[in-house]
N, C-alpha and C positions, 0 to 999 in steps of 0.2 A: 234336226233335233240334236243330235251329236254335235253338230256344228256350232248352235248355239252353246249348249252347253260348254266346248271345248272355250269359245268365248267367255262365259259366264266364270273360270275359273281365275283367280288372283294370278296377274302375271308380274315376275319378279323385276321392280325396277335396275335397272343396266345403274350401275353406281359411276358417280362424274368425278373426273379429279378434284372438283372444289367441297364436296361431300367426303371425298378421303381425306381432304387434308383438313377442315374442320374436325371428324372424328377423329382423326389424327391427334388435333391439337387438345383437343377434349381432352383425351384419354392423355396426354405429357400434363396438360393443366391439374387432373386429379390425381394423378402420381406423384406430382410436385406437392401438391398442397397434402397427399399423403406423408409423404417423406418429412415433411416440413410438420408437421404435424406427429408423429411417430418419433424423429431423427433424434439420437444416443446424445448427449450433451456430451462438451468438453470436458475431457475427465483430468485437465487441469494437467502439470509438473506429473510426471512418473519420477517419484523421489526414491533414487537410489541409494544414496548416504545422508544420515538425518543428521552427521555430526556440526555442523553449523548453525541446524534448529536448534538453540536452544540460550537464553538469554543470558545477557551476564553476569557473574558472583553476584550474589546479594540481592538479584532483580529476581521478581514469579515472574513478571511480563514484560515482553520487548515483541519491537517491531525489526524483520530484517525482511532485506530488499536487497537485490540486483539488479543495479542499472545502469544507463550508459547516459552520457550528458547530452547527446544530438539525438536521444530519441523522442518523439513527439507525445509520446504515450507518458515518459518517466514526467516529461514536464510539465504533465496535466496532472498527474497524480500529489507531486510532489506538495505543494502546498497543501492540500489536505494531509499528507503523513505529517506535513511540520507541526499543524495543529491539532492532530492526534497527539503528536509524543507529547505535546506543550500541554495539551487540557489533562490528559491522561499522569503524567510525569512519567512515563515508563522511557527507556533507552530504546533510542534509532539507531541499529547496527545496519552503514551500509556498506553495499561491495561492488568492488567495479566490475562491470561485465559488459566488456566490450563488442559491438556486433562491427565486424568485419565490414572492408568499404565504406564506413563512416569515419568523413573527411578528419574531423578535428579532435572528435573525442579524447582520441588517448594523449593528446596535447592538455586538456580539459584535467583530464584527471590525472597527469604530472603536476599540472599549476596547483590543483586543488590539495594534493596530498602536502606539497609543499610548503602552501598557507597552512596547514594540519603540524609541521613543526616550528609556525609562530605562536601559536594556539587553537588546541582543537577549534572554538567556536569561530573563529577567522577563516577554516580552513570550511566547516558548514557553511556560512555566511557566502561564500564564494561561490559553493555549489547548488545557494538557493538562487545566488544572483542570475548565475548561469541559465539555469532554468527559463527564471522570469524574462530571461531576454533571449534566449534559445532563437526566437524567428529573425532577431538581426544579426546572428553571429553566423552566416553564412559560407566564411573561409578562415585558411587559417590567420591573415592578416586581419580579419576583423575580431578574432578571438584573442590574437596580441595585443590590440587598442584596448578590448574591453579588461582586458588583464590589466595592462599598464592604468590604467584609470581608478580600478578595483584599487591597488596598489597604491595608489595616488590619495588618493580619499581616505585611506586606514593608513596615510603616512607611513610606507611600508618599501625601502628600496630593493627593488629587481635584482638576483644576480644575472648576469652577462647567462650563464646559462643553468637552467631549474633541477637538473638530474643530470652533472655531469662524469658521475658513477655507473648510471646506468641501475642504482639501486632503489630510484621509484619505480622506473618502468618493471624491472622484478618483483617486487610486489605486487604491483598491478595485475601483472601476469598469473602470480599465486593466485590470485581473489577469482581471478577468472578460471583456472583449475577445479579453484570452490566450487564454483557454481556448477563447473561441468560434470564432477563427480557428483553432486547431491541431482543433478539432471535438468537443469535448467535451459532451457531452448530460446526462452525470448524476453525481453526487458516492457516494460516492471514485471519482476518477478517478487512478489510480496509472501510474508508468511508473519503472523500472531505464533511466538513460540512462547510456551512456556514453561517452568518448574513445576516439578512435587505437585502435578494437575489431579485431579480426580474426571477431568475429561480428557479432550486430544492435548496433545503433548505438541501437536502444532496446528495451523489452520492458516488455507492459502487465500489471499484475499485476489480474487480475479477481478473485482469492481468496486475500486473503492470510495465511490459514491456514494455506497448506498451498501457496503459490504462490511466494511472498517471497523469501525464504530460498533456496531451487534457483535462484532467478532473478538475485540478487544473486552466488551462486557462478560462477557461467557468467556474467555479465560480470568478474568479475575476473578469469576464468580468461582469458577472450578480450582483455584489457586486460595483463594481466601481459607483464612486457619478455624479452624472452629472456635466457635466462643465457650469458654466455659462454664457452666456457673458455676459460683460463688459456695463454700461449703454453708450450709446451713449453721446458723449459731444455737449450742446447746441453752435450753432455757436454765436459767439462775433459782433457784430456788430459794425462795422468801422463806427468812424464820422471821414470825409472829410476833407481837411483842410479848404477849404472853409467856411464851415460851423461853422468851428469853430470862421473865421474871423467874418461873420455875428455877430453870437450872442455876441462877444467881441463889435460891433459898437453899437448893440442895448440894450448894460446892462444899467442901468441908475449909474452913478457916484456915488459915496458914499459921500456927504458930510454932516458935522455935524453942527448941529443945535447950533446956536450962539445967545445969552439974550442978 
């Protein structure tokens, strides 16, 4: 009887390494999809100096950016800011921020600065080109072709060499200081700054696909002057004709005094 009974009670299955490693993988699967489900979003730029947020004279809203011309990210982005600043008319202040180990760039943005003293919009035009062909400009010989071509098309001659002062590349350098000090880590770096707001006084755009556009509306909205209205016009008061007959009966006559 004991015997049976000793039988009769639940004996604890002996666990197999392929039942460990399933509940293993269970238990990293729902902690994964916890996390992922739970996990703190990008808290975006930790902005340390805001002196470069902010648009220029005379503008409420502008777009500023730090980027670099071999990044794959600046070059997806770019054509949507062009026709942001174009539909919108607000000012595209850019700055160069250059990411280390990229082959060509700071060649990229000496040419570029330097079309920038035959005409600002030459010197744009160049940076858009760059962009749009970013995936065949590969070395720095193939960024001297697409120079010289650039050049070539806006009948525009080369000198022998583009910064022989050495005072583009010091600029360049400043811009990239900029960025370092207001806290900038990685290209595009985007921000909606505005004036005299009654909302944020800036806003980072991390997607500007689908971020831009909403974000540029709410600073103009929070930038717009209020309307006033109109003072009210005091009403005119009508004399009757009547009245007018009256006081014609009871004027006293004019006449003149005779010696």
């Amino acid at each position: 009887m004991s015997h049976f009974l000793r039988l009769a009670q639940p004996v604890p299955a002996r666990p197999s390494r392929t039942g460990l490693f399933l509940a293993c993988a269970a238990l990293l699967a729902v902690t994964a999809s916890a996390n992922a489900q739970f996990s703190v979003p990008s808290p975006g730029t930790q902005v340390h100096d805001t002196s470069a947020l902010h648009p220029p004279a005379g503008a409420r809203v502008a777009i500023v950016e730090f980027a670099d011309m071999e990044c794959p990210a600046c070059a997806h982005a770019n054509p949507i800011l062009v026709k942001a600043a174009a539909t919108y008319k607000i000012p595209w202040v850019r700055h160069d921020f250059l990411i280390p180990n990229h082959i060509w760039s700071p060649t990229a943005a000496v040419n570029a600065r330097w079309f920038d003293t035959k005409s600002k919009s030459l010197g744009e035009e160049y940076r858009n080109e760059v962009f749009a062909n970013q995936s065949s400009i590969y070395n720095l010989d193939k960024l001297r072709e697409f120079t010289e071509n650039f050049a070539k098309n806006n009948k525009i001659a080369l000198p022998f060499a583009m910064d022989p002062q050495g005072t583009i590349a010091a600029a360049i350098k400043a811009d990239g200081e900029i960025g370092r000090r207001l806290g900038v880590t990685k290209t595009p770096t985007i921000f909606i700054v505005t004036s005299n707001s009654k909302g944020a006084p800036f806003i980072e755009i991390e997607q500007p696909d689908n971020q831009l556009y909403p974000a540029i509306d709410q600073a103009l909205a929070d930038t717009a002057s209020p309307v006033k209205a109109a003072p009210a016009k005091k009403p005119v008061a009508k004399t009757s004709t009547t009245a007018k007959k009256t006081v014609a009966k009871t004027a006293p006559a004019n006449t003149s005094a005779t010696n």
